[in-house]
C-alpha positions in Angstrom: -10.3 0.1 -15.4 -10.5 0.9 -11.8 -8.3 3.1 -9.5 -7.0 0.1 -7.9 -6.5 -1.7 -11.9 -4.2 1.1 -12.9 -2.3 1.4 -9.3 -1.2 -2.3 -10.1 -0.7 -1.2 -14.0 1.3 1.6 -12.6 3.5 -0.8 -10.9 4.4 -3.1 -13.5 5.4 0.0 -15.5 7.9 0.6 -13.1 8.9 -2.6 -13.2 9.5 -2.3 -16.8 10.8 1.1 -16.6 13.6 -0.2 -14.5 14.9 -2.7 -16.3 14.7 -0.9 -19.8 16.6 2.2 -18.0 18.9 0.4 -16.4 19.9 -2.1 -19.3 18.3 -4.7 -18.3 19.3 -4.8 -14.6 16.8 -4.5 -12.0 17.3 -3.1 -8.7 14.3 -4.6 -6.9 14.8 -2.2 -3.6 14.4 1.3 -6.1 11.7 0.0 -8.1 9.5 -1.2 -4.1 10.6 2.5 -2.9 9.1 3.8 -6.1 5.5 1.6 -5.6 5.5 3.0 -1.6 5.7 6.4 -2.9 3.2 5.9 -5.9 0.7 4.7 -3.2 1.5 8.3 -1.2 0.7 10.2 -4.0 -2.0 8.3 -5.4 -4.5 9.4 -2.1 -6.0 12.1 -1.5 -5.3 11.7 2.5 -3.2 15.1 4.2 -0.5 13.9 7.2 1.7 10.7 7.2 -1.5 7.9 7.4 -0.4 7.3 3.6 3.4 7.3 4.5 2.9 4.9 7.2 1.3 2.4 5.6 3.3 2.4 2.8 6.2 1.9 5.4 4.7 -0.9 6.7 3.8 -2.5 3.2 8.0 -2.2 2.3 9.2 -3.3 6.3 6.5 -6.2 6.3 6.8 -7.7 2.8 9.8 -6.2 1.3 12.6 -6.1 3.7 11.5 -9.5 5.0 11.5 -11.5 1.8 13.4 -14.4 0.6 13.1 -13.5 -2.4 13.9 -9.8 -2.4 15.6 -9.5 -5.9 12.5 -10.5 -7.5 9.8 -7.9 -5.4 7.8 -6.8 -5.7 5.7 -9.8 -6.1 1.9 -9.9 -8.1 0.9 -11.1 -4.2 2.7 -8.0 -2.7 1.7 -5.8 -5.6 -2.3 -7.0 -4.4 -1.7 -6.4 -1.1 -0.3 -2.3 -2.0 -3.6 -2.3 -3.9 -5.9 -3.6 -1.1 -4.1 -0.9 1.6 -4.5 1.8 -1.4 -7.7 0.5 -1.5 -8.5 1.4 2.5 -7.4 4.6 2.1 -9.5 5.6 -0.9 -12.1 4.8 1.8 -12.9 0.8 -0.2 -13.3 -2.4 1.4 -12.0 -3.4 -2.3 -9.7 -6.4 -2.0 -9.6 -6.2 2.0 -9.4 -10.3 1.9 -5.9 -10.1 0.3 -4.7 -8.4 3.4 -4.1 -10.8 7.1 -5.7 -9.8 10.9 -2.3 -8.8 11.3 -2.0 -6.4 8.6 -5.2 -5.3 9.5 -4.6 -5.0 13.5 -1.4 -3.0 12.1 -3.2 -0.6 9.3 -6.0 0.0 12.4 -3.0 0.8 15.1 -2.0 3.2 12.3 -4.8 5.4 11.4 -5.6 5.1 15.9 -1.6 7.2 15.5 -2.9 9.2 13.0 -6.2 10.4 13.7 -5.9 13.7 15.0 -4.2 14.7 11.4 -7.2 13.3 9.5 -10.6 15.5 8.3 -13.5 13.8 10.3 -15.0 12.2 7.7 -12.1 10.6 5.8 -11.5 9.0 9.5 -14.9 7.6 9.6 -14.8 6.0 6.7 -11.9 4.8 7.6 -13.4 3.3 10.8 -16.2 2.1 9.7 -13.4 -0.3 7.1 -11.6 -0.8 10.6 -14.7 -2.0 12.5 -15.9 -4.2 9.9 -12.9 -6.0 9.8 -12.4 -6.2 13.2 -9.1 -4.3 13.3 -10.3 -2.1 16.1 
């Protein structure tokens, strides 16, 4: 199983966490906070580069859904993966995210540079420049 394989595991055991604690009830807000902060702690990036993104995964997928009692969706869940992906220094999964997302995730790390150690930012780039984010 890959890193990205048990992020998404990890998720769907919060899922099913949530409902069981919560008698079957599922608050789908609590359990998309919990997968924004699962991607935080799950990479090994200092400053708010993690934050951010996660930030934007929740305000661009999350908040704007029409279907926000059932999130997060296998299709959001995928795109979590694909950021968490980027900032394990992976093109893994980069299709599942839009120009947009990546134009955003590039404006991002541009914000957050200074904060990050050389080489973690290069990789980084080099993901950015390759897809054309930057």
């Amino acid at each position: 199983m890959t890193d990205i394989e048990k992020f998404r595991s990890d998720i769907h055991r919060i899922i099913k966490r949530e409902r069981i604690q919560n008698g079957g009830r599922y608050d789908a807000a609590h359990v998309c906070r919990q997968a924004a902060d699962l991607l935080v702690r799950s990479v090994r990036i200092q400053g708010e580069l993690p934050r951010s993104i996660a930030d934007y995964w929740l305000s661009q997928y999350i908040e704007t859904s029409v279907s926000a009692e059932k999130e997060p969706t296998d299709i959001h869940i995928d795109k979590l993966g694909a950021m968490m992906s980027f900032l394990s220094g992976s093109a893994e999964d980069g299709d599942l995210l839009s120009d947009d997302d990546w134009t955003e995730i590039g404006r991002l790390t541009g914000y957050e540079a200074e904060d990050l150690p050389i080489e973690v930012l290069s990789a980084l780039m080099t993901i950015l420049v390759d897809r054309k984010a930057v």
